[in-house]
C-alpha positions as CSV (number, residue, x, y, z in Angstrom):
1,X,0.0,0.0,0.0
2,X,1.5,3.7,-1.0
3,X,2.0,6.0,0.9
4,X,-0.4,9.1,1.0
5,X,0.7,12.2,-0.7
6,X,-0.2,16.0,-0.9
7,X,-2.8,16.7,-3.7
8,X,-0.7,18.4,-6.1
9,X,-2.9,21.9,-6.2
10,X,-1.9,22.2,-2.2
11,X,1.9,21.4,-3.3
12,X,3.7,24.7,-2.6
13,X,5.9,25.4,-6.2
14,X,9.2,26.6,-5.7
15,X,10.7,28.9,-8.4
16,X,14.3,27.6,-8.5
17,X,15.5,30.8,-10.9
18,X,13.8,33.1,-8.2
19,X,15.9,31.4,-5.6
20,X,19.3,31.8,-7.4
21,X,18.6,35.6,-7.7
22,X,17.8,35.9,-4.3
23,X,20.5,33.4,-3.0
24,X,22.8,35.9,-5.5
25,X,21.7,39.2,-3.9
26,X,22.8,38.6,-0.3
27,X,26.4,37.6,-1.4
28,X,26.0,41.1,-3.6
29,X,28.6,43.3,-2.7
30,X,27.8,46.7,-0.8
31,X,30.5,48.1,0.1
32,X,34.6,48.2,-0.7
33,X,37.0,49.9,1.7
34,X,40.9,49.7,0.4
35,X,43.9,47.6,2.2
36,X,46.2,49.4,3.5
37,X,48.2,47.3,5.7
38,X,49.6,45.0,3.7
39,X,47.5,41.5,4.6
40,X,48.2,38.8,2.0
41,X,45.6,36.3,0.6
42,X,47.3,32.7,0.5
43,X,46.4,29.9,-1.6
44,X,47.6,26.5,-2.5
45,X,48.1,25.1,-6.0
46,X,47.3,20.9,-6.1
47,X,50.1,20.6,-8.2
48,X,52.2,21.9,-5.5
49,X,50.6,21.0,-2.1
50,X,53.7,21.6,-0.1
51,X,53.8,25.3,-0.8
52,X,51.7,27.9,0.1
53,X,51.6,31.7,-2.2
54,X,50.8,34.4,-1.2
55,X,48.8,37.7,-2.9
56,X,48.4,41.1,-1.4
57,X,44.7,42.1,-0.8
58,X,43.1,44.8,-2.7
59,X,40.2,45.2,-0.7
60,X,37.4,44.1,1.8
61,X,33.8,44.2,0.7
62,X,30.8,43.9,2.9
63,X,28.0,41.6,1.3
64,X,24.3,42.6,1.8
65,X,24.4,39.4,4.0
66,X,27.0,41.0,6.4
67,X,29.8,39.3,5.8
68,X,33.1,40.3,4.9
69,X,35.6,39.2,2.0
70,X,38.8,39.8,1.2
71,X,39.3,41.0,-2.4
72,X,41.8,40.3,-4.7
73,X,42.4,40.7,-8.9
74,X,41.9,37.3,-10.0
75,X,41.9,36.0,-13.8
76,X,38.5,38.0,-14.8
77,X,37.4,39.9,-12.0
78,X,37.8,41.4,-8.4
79,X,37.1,38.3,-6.7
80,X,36.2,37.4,-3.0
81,X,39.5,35.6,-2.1
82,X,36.7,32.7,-0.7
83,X,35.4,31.8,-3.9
84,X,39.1,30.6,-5.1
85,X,38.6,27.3,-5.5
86,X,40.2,25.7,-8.7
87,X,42.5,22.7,-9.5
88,X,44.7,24.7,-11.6
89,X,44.4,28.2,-10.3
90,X,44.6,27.4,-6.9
91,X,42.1,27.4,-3.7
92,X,42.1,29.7,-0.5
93,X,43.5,28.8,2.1
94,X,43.4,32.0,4.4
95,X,44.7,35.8,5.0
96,X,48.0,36.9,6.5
97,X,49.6,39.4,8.1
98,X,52.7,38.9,6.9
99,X,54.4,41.7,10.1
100,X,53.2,38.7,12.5
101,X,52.7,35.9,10.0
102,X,49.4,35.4,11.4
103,X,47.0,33.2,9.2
104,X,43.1,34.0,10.1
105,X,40.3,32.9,7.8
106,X,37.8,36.0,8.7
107,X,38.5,39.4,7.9
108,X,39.7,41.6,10.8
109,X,37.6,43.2,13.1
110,X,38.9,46.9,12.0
111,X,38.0,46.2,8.4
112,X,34.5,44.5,9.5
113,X,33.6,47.6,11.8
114,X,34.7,50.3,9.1
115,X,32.3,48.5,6.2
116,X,29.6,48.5,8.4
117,X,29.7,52.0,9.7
118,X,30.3,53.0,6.1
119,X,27.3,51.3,4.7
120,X,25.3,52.6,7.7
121,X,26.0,55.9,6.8
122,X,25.9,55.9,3.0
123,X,22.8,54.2,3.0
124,X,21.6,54.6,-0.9
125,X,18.2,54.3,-1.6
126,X,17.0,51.4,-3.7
127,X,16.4,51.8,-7.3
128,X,15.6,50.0,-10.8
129,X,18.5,52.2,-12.0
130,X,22.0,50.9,-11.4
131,X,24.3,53.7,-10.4
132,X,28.2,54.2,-9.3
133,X,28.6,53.7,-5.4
134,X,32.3,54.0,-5.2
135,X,35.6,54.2,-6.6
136,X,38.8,52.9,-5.3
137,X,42.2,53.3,-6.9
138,X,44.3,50.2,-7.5
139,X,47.3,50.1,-5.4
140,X,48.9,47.3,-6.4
141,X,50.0,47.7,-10.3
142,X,47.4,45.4,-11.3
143,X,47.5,44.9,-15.2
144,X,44.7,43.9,-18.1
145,X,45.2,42.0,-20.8
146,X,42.4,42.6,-22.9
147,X,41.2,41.6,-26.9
148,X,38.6,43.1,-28.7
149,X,35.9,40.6,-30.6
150,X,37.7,41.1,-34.7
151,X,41.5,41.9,-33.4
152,X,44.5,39.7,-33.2
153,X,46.4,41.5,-30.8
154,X,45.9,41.6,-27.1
155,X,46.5,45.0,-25.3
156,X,48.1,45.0,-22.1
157,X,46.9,48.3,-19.6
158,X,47.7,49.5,-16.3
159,X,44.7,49.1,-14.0
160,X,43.9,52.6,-12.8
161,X,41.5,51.5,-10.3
162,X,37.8,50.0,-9.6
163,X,34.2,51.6,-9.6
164,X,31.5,49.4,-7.6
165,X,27.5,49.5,-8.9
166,X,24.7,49.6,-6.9
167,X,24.1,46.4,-8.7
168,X,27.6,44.8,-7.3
169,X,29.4,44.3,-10.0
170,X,32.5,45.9,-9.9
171,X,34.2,47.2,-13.0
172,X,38.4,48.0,-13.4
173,X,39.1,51.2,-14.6
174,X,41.4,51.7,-17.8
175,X,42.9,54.7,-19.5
176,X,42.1,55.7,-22.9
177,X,45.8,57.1,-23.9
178,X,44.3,59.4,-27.1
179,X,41.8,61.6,-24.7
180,X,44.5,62.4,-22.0
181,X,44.9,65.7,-21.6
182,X,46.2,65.8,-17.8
183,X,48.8,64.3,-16.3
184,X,48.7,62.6,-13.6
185,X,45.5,61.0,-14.5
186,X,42.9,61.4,-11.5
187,X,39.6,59.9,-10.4
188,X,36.3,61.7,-12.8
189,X,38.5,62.2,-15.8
190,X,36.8,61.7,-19.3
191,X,40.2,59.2,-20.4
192,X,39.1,56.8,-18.0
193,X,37.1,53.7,-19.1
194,X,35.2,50.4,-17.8
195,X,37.2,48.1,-19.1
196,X,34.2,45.5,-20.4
197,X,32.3,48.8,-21.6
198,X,35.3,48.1,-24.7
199,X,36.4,44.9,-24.8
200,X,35.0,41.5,-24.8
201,X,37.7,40.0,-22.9
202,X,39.5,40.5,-19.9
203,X,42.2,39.3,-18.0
204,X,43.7,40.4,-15.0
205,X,47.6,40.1,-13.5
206,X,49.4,41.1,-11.0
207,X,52.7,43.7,-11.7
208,X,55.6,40.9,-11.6
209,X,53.8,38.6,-14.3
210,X,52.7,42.0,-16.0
211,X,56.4,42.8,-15.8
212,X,57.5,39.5,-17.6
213,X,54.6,39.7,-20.3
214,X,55.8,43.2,-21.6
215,X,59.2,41.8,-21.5
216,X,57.7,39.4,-23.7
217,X,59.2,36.3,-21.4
218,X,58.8,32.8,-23.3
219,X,57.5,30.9,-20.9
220,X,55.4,33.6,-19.8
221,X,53.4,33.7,-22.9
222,X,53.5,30.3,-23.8
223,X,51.9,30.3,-20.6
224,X,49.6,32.9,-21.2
225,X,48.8,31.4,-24.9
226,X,47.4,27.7,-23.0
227,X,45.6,29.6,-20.7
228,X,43.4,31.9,-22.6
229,X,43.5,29.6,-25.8
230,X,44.2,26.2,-24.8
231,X,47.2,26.1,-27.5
232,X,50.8,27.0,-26.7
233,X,51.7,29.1,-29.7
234,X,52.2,32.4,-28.5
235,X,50.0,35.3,-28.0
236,X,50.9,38.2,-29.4
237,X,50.9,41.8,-27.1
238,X,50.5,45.3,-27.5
239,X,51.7,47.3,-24.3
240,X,49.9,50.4,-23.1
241,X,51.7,52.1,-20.2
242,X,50.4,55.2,-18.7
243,X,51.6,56.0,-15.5
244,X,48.3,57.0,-12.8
């Protein structure tokens, strides 16, 4: 004998694409405030599970659901240092302060306390309209590599720094070299660009590979050439310097 079930027009209907949004929105970031101390994100590769690398942190965002992440430049994005978790690429293993060489997993209380009172006190309104909520310089020589859907070359560009939407996406900022007309470049002027506002692709590095790709190391673009292309011919680079 079965076992009785609900009639199906009491059976409550979950809408799984309404629960991703949701489930999406609290881990939306609110808020960014800028590292200044130095603390290192560190991550394991599994080729390599004897060592241990080390990243500085960009910045700290507080998510709608109140917590706090560490942010670092990571292949296509500003990424929650949390989220790293990939075979190749590495996974997360902590933070550090490398003065101390404390490893913590949270994010320090200072950083926590500062987000919070920040978001308490620029408290937007909500609206259908996304709009800029901050913008934070880069302070660590991030670079782009970016291609353009129809060119054959890739441009490398200095990161200048990163504007967060109301929306949470966060966008790095790039310098359009023809419409400078000041020097040094500063926060609000025109020559400044979203970087995905221009090209299809982009990939982010931090200054010492940077360095070796506009050196135009070997191994460094072979490197580069199986990562973004999955074949190990070469990938050819235009560099854009422009000093912020």
């Amino acid at each position: 004998m079965g076992v009785p079930v609900s009639s199906p027009r009491s059976a409550k209907v979950i809408d799984l694409s309404v629960m991703r949004d949701r489930m999406r929105a609290r881990r939306r970031i609110l808020r960014l405030a800028p590292e200044h101390d130095g603390l290192e994100m560190l991550y394991q590769l599994d080729s390599d599970p004897d060592s241990y690398y080390s990243i500085p942190v960009l910045a700290w965002g507080l998510r709608e659901d109140g917590e706090v992440v560490g942010m670092v430049p990571w292949m296509e994005g500003l990424m929650p240092c949390h989220e790293l978790e990939d075979p190749q690429q590495g996974h997360f293993v902590g933070y550090r302060d490398p003065e101390t060489d404390e490893v913590f997993m949270l994010a320090p209380d200072h950083k926590v306390f500062e987000l919070e009172h920040a978001a308490a006190y620029y408290d937007y309104e909500v609206s259908d309209k996304t709009t800029l909520l901050q913008q934070l310089p880069d302070t660590l020589g991030t670079h782009a590599l970016c291609m353009t859907n129809g060119e054959t070359q890739w441009q490398l560009k200095q990161v200048f720094g990163w504007r967060l939407y109301s929306d949470g996406n966060i966008e790095a900022l790039l310098v359009d070299e023809a419409r400078v007309t000041q020097t040094p470049v500063l926060a609000g002027d025109d020559c400044l660009y979203p970087g995905r506002s221009r090209h299809d692709v982009v990939y982010f590095f931090q200054r010492a590979i940077a360095n070796q790709i506009r050196e135009q190391d070997p191994a460094t673009l072979e490197a580069l050439a199986l990562m973004m292309t999955g074949e190990s011919d070469q990938v050819c680079v235009e560099v854009h310097d422009r000093e912020a």
